[in-house]
PDB file of N, CA, C and O in Angstrom:
ATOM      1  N   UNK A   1      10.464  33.611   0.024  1.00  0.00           N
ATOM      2  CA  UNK A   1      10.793  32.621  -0.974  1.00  0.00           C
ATOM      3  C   UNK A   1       9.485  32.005  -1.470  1.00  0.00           C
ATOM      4  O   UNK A   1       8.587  31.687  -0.690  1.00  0.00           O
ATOM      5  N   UNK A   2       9.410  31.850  -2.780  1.00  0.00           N
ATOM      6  CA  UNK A   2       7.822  30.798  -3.129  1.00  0.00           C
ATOM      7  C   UNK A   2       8.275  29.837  -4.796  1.00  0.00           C
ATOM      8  O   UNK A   2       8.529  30.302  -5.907  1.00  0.00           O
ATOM      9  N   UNK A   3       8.223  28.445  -4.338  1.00  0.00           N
ATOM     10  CA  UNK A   3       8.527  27.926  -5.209  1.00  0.00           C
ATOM     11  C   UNK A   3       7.400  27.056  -6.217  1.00  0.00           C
ATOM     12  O   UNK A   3       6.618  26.109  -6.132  1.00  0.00           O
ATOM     13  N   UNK A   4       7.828  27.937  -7.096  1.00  0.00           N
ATOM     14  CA  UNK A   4       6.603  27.649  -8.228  1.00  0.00           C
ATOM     15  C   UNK A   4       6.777  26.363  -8.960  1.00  0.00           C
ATOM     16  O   UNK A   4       7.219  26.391 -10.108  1.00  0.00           O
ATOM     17  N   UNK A   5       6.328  24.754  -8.136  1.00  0.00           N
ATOM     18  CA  UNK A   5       6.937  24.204  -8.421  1.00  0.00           C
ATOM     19  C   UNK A   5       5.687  23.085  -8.623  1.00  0.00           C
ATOM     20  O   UNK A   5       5.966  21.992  -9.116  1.00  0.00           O
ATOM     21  N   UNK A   6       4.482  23.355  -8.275  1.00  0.00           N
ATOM     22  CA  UNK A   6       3.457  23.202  -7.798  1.00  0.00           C
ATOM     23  C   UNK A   6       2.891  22.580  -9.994  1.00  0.00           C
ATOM     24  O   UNK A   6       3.277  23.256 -10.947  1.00  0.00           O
ATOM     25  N   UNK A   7       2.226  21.599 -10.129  1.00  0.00           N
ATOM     26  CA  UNK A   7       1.304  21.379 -11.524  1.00  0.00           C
ATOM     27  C   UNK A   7       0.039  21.840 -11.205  1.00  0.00           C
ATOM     28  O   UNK A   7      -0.217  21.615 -10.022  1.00  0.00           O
ATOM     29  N   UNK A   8      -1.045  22.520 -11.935  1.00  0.00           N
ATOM     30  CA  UNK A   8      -1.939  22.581 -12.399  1.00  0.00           C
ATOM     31  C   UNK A   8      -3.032  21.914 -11.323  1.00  0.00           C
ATOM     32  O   UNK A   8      -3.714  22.595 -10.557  1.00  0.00           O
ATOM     33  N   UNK A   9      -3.072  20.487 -11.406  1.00  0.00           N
ATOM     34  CA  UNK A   9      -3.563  19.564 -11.296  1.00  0.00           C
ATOM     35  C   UNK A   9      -3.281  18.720  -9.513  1.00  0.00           C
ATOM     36  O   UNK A   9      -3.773  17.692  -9.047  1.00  0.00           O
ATOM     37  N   UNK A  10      -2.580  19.427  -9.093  1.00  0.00           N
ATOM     38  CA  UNK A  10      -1.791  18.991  -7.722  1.00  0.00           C
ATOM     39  C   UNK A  10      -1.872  19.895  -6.541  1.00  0.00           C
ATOM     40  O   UNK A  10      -1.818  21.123  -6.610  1.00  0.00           O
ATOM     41  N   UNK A  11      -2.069  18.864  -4.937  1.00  0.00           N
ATOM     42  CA  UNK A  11      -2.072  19.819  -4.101  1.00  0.00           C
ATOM     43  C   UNK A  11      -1.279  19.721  -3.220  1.00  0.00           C
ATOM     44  O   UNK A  11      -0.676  18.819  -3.801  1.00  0.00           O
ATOM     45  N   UNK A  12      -0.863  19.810  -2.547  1.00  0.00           N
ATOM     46  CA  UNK A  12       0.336  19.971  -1.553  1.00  0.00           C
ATOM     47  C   UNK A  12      -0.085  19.195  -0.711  1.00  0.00           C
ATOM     48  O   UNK A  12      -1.237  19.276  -0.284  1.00  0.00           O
ATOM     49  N   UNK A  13       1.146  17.900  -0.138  1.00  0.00           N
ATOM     50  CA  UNK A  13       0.555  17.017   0.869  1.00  0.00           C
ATOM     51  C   UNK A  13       1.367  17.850   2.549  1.00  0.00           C
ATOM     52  O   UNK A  13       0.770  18.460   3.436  1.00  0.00           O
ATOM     53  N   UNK A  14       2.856  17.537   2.434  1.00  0.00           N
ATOM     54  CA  UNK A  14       3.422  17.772   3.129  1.00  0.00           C
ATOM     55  C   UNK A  14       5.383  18.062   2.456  1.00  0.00           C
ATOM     56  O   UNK A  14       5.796  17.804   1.326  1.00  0.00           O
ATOM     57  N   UNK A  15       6.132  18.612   3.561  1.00  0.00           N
ATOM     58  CA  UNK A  15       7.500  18.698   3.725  1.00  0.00           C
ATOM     59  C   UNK A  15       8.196  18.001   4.395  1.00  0.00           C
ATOM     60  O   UNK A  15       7.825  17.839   5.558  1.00  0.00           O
ATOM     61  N   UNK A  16       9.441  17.330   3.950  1.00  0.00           N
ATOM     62  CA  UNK A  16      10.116  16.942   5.003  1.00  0.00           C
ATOM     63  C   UNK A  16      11.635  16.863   4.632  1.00  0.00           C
ATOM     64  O   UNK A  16      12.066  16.095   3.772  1.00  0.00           O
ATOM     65  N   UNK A  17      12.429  17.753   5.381  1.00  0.00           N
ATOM     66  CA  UNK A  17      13.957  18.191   4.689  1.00  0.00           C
ATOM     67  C   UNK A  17      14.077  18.973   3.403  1.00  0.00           C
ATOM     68  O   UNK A  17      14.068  20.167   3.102  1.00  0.00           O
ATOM     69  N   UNK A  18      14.179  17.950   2.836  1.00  0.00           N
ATOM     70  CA  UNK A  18      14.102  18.813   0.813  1.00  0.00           C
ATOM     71  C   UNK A  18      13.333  18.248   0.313  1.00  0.00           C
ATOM     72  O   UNK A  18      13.300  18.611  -0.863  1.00  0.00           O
ATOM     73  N   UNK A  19      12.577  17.456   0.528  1.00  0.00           N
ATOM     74  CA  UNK A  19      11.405  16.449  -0.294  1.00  0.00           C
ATOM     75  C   UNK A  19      10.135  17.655   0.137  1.00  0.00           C
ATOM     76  O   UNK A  19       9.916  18.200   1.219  1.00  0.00           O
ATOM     77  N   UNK A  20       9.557  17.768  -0.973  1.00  0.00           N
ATOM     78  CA  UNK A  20       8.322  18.191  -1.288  1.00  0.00           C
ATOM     79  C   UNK A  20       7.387  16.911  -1.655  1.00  0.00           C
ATOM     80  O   UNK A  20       7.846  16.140  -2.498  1.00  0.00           O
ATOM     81  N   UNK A  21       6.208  16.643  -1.133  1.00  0.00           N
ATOM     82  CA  UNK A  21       5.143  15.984  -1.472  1.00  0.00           C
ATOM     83  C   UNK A  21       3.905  16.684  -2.369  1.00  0.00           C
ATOM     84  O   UNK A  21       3.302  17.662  -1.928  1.00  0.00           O
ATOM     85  N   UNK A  22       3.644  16.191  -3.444  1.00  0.00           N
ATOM     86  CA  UNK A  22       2.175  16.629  -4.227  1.00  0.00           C
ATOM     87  C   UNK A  22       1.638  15.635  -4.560  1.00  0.00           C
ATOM     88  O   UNK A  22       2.292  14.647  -4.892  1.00  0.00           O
ATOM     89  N   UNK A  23       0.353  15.658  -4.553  1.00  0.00           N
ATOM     90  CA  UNK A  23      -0.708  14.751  -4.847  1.00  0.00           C
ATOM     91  C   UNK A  23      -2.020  15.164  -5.917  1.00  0.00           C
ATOM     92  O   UNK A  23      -2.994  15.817  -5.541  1.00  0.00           O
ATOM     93  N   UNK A  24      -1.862  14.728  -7.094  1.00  0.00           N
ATOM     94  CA  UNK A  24      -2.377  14.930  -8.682  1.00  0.00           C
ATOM     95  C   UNK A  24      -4.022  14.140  -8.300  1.00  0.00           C
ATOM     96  O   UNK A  24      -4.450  13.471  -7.359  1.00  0.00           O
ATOM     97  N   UNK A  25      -4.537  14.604  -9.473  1.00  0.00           N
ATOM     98  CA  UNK A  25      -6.018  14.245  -9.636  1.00  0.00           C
ATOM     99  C   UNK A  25      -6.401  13.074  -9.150  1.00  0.00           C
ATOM    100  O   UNK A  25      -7.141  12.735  -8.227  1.00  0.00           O
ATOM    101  N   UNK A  26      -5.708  12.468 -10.006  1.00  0.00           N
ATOM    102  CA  UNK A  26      -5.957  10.559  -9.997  1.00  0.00           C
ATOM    103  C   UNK A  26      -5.006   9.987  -8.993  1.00  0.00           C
ATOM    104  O   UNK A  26      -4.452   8.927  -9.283  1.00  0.00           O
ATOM    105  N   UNK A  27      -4.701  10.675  -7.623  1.00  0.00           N
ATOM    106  CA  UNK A  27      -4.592  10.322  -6.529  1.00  0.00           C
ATOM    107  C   UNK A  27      -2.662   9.769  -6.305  1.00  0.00           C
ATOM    108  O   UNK A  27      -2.135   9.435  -5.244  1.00  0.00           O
ATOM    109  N   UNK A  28      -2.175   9.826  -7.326  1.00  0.00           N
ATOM    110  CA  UNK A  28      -0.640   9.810  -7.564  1.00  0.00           C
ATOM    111  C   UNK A  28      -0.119  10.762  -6.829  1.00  0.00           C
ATOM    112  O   UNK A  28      -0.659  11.859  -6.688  1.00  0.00           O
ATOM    113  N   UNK A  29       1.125  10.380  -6.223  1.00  0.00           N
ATOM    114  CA  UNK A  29       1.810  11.104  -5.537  1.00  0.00           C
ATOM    115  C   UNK A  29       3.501  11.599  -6.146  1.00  0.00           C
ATOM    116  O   UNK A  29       4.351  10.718  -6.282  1.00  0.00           O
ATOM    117  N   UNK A  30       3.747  12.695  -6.389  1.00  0.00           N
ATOM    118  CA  UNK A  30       4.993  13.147  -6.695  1.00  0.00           C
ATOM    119  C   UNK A  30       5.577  13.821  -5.384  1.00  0.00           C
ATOM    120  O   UNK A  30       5.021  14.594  -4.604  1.00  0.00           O
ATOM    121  N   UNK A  31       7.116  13.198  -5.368  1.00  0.00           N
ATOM    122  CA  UNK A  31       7.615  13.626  -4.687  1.00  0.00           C
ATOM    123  C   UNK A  31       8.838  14.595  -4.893  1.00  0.00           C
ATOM    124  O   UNK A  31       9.792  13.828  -5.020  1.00  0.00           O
ATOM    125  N   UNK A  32       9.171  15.524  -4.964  1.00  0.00           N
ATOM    126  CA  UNK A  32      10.159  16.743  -5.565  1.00  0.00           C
ATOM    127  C   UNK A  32      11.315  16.842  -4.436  1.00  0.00           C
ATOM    128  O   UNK A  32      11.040  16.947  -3.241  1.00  0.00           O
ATOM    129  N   UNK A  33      12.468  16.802  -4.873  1.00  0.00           N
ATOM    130  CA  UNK A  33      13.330  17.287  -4.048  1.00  0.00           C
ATOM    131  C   UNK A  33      14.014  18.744  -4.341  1.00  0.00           C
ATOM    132  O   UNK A  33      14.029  18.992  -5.547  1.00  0.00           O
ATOM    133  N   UNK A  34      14.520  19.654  -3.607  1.00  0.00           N
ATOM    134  CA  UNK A  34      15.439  20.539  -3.801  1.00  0.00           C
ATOM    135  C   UNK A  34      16.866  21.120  -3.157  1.00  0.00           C
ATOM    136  O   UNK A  34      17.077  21.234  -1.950  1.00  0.00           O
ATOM    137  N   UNK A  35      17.729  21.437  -4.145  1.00  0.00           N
ATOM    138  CA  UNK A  35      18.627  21.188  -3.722  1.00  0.00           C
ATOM    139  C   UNK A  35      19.112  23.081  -3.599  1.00  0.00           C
ATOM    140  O   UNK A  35      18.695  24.050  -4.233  1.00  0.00           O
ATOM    141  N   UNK A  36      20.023  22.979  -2.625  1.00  0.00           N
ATOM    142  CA  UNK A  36      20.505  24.506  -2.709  1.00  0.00           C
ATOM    143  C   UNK A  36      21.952  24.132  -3.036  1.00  0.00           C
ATOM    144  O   UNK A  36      22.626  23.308  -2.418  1.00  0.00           O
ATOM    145  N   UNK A  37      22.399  24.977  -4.277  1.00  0.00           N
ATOM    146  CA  UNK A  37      24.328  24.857  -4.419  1.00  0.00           C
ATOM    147  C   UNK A  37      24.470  26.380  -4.551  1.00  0.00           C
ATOM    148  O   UNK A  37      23.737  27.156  -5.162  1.00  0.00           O
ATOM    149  N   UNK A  38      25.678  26.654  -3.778  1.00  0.00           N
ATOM    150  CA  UNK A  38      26.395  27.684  -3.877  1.00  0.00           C
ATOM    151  C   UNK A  38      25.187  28.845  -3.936  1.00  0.00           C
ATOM    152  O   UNK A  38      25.210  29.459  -5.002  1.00  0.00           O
ATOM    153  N   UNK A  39      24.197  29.245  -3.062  1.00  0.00           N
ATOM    154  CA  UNK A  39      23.274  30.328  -3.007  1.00  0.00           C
ATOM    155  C   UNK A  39      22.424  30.204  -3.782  1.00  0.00           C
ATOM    156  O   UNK A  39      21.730  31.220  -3.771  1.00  0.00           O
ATOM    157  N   UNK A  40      21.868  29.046  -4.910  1.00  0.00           N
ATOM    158  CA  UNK A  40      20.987  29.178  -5.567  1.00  0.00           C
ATOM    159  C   UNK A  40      19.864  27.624  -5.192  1.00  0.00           C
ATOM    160  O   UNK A  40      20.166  26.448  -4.993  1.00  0.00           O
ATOM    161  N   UNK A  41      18.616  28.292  -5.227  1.00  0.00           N
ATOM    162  CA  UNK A  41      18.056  27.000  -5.166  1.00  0.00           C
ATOM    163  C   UNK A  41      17.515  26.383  -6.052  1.00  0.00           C
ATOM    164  O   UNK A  41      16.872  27.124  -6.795  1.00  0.00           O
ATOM    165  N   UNK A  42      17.478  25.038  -6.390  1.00  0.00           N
ATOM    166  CA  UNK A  42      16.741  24.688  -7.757  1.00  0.00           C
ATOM    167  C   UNK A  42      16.263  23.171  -7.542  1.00  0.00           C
ATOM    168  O   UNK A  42      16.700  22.467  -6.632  1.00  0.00           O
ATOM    169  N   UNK A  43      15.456  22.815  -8.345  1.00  0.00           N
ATOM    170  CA  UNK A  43      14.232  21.158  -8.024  1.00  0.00           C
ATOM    171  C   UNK A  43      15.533  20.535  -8.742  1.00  0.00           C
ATOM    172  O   UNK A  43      16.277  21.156  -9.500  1.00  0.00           O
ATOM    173  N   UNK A  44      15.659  19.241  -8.372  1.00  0.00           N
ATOM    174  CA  UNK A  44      16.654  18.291  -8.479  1.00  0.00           C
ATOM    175  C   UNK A  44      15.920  17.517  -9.723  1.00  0.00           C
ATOM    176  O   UNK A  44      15.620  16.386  -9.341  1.00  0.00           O
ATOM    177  N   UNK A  45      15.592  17.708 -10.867  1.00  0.00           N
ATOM    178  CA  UNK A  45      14.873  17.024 -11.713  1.00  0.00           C
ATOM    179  C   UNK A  45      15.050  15.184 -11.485  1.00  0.00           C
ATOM    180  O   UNK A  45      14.113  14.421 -11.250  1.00  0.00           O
ATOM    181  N   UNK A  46      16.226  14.872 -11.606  1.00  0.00           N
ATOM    182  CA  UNK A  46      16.779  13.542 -11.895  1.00  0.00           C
ATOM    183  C   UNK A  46      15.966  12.669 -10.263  1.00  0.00           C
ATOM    184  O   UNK A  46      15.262  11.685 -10.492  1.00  0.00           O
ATOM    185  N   UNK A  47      16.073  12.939  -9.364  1.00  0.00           N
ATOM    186  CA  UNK A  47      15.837  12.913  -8.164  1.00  0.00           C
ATOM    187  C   UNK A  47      13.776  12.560  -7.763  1.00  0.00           C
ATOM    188  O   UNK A  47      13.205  12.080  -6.784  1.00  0.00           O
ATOM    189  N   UNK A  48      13.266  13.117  -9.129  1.00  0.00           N
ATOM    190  CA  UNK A  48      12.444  13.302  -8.381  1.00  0.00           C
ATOM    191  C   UNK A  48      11.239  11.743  -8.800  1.00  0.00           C
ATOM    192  O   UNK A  48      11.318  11.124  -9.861  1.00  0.00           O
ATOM    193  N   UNK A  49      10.407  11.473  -7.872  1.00  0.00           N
ATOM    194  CA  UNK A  49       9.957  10.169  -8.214  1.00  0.00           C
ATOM    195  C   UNK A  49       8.111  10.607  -7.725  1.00  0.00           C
ATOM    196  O   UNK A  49       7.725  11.417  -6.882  1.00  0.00           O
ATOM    197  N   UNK A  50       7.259   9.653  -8.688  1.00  0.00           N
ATOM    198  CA  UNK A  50       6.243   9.482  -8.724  1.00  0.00           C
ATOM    199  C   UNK A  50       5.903   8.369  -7.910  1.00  0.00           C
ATOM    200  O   UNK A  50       6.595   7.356  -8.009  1.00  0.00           O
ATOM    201  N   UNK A  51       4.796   8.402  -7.000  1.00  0.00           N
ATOM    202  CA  UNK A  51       4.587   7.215  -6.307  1.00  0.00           C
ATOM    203  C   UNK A  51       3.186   6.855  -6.860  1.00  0.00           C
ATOM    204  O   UNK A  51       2.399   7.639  -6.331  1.00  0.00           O
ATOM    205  N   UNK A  52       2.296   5.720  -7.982  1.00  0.00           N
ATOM    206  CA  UNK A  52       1.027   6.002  -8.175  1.00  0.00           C
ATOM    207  C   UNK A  52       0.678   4.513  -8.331  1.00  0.00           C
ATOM    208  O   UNK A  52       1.469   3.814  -7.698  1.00  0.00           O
ATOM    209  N   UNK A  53      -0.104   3.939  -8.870  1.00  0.00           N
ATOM    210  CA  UNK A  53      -1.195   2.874  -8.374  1.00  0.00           C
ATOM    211  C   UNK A  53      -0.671   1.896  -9.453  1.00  0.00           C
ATOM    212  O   UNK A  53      -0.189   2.301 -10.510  1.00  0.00           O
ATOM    213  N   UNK A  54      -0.802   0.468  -9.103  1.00  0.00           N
ATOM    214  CA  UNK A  54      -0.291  -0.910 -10.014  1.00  0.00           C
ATOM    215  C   UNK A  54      -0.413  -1.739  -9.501  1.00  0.00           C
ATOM    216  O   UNK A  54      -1.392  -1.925  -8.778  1.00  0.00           O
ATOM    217  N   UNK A  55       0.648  -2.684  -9.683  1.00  0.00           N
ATOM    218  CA  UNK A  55       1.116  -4.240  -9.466  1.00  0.00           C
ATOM    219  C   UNK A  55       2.630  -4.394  -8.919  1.00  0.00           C
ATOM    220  O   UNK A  55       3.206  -5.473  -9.056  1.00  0.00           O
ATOM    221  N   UNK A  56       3.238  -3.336  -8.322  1.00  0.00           N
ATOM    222  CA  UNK A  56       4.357  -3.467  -8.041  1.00  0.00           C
ATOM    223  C   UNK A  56       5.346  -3.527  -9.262  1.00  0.00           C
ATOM    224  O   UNK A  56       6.392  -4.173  -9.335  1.00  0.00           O
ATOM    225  N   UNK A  57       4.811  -2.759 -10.141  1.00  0.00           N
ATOM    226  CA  UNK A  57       6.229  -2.279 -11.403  1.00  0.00           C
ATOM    227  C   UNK A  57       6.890  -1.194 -10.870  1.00  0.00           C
ATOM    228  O   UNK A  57       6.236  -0.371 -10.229  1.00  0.00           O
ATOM    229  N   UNK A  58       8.306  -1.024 -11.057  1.00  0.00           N
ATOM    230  CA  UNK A  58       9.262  -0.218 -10.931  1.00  0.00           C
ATOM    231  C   UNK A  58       9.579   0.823 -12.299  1.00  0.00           C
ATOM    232  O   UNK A  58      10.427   0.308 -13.027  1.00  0.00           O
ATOM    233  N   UNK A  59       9.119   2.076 -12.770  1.00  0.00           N
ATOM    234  CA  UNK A  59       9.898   2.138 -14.303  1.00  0.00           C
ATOM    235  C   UNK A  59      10.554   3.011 -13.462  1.00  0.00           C
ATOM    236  O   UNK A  59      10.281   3.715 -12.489  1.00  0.00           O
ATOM    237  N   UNK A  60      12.153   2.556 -14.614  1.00  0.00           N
ATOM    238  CA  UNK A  60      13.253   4.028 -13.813  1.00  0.00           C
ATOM    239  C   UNK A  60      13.425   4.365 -14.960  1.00  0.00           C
ATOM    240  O   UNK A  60      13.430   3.526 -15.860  1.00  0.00           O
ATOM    241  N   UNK A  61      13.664   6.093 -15.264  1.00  0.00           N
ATOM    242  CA  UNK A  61      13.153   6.379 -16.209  1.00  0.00           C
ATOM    243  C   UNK A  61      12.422   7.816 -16.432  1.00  0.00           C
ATOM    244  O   UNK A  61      12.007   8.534 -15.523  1.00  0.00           O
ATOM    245  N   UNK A  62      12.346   8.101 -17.878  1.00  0.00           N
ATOM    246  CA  UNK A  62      11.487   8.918 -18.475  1.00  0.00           C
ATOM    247  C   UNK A  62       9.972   8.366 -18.288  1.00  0.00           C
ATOM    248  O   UNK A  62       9.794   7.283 -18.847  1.00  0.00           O
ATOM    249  N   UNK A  63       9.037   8.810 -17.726  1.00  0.00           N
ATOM    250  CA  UNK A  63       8.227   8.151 -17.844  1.00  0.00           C
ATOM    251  C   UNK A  63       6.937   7.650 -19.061  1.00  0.00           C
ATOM    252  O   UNK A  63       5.936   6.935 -19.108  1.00  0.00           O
ATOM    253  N   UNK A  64       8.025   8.875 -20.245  1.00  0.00           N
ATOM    254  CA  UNK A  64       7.210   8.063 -21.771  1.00  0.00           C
ATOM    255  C   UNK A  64       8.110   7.204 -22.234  1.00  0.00           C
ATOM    256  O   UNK A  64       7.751   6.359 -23.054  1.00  0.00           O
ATOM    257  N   UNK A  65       9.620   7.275 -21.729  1.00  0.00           N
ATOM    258  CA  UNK A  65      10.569   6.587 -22.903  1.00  0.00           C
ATOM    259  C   UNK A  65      11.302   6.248 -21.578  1.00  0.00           C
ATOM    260  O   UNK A  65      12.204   6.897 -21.048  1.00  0.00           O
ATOM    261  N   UNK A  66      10.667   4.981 -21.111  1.00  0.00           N
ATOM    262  CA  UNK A  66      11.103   4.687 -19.638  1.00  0.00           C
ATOM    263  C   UNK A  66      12.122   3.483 -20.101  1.00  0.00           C
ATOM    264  O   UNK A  66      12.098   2.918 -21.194  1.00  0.00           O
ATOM    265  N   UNK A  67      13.080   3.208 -18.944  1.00  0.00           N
ATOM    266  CA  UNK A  67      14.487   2.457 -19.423  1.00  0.00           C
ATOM    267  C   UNK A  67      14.499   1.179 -18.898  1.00  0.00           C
ATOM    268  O   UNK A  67      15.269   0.433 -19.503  1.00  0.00           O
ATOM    269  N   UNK A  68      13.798   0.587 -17.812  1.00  0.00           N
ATOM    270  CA  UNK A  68      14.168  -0.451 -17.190  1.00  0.00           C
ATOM    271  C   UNK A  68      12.232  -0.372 -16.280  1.00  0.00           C
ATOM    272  O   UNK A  68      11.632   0.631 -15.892  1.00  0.00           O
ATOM    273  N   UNK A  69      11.821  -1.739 -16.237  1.00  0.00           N
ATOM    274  CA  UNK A  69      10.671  -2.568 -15.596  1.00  0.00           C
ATOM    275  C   UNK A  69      10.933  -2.907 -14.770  1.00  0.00           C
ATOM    276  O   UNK A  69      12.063  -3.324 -15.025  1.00  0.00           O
ATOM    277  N   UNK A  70      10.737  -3.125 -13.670  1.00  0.00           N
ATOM    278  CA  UNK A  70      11.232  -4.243 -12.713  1.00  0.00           C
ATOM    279  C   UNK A  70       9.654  -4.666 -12.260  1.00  0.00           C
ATOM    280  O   UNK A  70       8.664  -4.219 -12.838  1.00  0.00           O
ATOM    281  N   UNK A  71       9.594  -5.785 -10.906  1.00  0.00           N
ATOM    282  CA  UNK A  71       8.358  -6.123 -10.139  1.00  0.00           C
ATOM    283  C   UNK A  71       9.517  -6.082  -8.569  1.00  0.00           C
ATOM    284  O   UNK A  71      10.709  -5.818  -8.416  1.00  0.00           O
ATOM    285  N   UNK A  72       8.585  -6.423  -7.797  1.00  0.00           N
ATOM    286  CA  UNK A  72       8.895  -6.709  -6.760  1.00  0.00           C
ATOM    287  C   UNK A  72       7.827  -7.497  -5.939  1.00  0.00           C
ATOM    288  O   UNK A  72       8.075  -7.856  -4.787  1.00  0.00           O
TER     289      UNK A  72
END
């Protein structure tokens, strides 16, 4: 199996269950999940979340045409 799931720009941190970890240039972390249904496997698009550097903003969201701000 090899999942070509990998950007350009990103290297592989670690696995754990279905979460895939990658880590991009500018030190951001994406985290990918995948899901298997009925014999096929495929990246859970909706699922998947960026972890990268701020002030404690939340966007949920597209991340050009993002829907909601939060802080915490």
């Amino acid at each position: 199996m090899k999942l070509n799931i990998m950007k350009k720009d990103e290297s592989f941190i670690g696995i754990y269950g279905n979460k895939i970890a990658l880590k991009n240039k500018k030190g951001e972390i994406r985290i990918v999940s995948i899901v298997l249904e009925e014999d096929v496997i495929r990246v859970d698009n909706d699922a998947e979340v960026t972890i990268g550097f701020g002030n404690g903003e939340v966007i949920v969201g597209d991340m050009d045409d993002s829907i909601e701000v939060t802080t915490f």
